[in-house]
C-alpha positions, 0 to 999 in steps of 0.5 A, a space after each residue: 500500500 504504502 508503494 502505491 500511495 508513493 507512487 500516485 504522489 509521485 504521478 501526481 507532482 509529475 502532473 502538477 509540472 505539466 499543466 498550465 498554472 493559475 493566474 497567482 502562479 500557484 501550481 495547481 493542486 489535486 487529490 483524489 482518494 479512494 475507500 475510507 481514506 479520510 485525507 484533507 487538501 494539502 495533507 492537514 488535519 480535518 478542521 471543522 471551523 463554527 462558520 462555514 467558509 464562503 462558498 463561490 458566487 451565485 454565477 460558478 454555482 449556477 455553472 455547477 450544474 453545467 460542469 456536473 453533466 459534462 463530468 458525466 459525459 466524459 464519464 459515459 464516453 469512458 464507459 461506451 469506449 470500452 463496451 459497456 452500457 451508458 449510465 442513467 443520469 439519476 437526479 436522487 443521486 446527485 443530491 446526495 453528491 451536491 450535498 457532499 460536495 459542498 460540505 467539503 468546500 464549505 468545511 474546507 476538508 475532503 474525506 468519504 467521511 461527511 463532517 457528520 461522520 456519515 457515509 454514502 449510504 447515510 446520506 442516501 438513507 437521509 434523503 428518503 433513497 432506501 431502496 438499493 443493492 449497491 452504492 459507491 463514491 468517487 471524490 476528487 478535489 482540484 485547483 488551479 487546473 484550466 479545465 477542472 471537470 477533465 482533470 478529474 475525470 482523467 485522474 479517476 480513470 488513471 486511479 485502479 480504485 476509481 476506474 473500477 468504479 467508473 467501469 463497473 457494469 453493474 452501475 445503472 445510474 450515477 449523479 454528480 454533484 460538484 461545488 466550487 470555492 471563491 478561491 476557485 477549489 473544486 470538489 467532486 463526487 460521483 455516486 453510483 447506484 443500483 436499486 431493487 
């Protein structure tokens, strides 16, 4: 484990060198974790401040939905590349998404862990979805990238953990929900379904 988390850092930096930076001249910065990982941006400790931090301006949240299908259209181009079935946009599913993803930018930390303590299925069971076999999630976190929805998209297919998400044939249905920081952080998460 601990060969392949140094790896993926060492990818990582290696694609942090090949991307055009942001207009600060920061290098732009990404994660991406699989399973339980709880790990927050930049390797801190999980704060959870009293006071949300501001999240974006009405106009990146109103281009949030845009950027969420267009994540899923990358992701359905994977998936039809290699043979299999297209998936369902579920609207169920990317509520519960949202919500993560904007408790991650809001709460500035980045973990399957809500800041709640509840996982995927909690938050399902939350909004009243019981009735499934099976549900999964990705998360990805980046900033300073010219085209963020791609980056994390490419980075999900080079992850084994989250490609085996993404190509999974038994995910019928998936929602996406992204949110976007004022300092222009963004979150993902994908979450997978299968009802009864």
């Amino acid at each position: 484990m601990k060969n392949r988390f140094f790896l993926f850092l060492l990818v990582l930096t290696f694609s942090q060198t090949v991307f055009t930076q942001n207009a600060a001249g920061e290098k732009p910065k990404a994660y991406l974790f699989s399973g339980g990982e709880n790990r927050s941006p930049l390797d801190r400790p999980r704060i959870y401040p009293s006071e949300p931090a501001k999240s974006a301006g009405k106009s990146k949240a109103a281009n949030a939905f845009d950027l969420e299908r267009r994540a899923f259209e990358l992701i359905n181009q994977q998936r039809t590349a290699t043979g299999l079935e297209a998936l369902a946009w579920s609207d169920d599913a990317a509520r519960i998404a949202r919500l993560h993803s904007e408790n991650m930018a809001n709460y500035n930390f980045f973990s399957h862990t809500g800041i709640d303590g509840l996982m995927v299925n909690d938050r399902a069971d939350s909004f009243g979805i019981r009735k499934w076999r099976a549900i999964g999630e990705n998360i990805a976190y980046n900033q300073g990238f010219e085209n963020p929805v791609e980056f994390a998209v490419e980075r999900w297919m080079q992850s084994p953990k989250h490609r085996d998400n993404l190509l999974n044939s038994r995910w019928k249905e998936s929602g996406i929900g992204i949110a976007v920081t004022d300092k222009g952080t963004y979150y993902f998460t994908e979450v997978f379904l299968v009802r009864n």
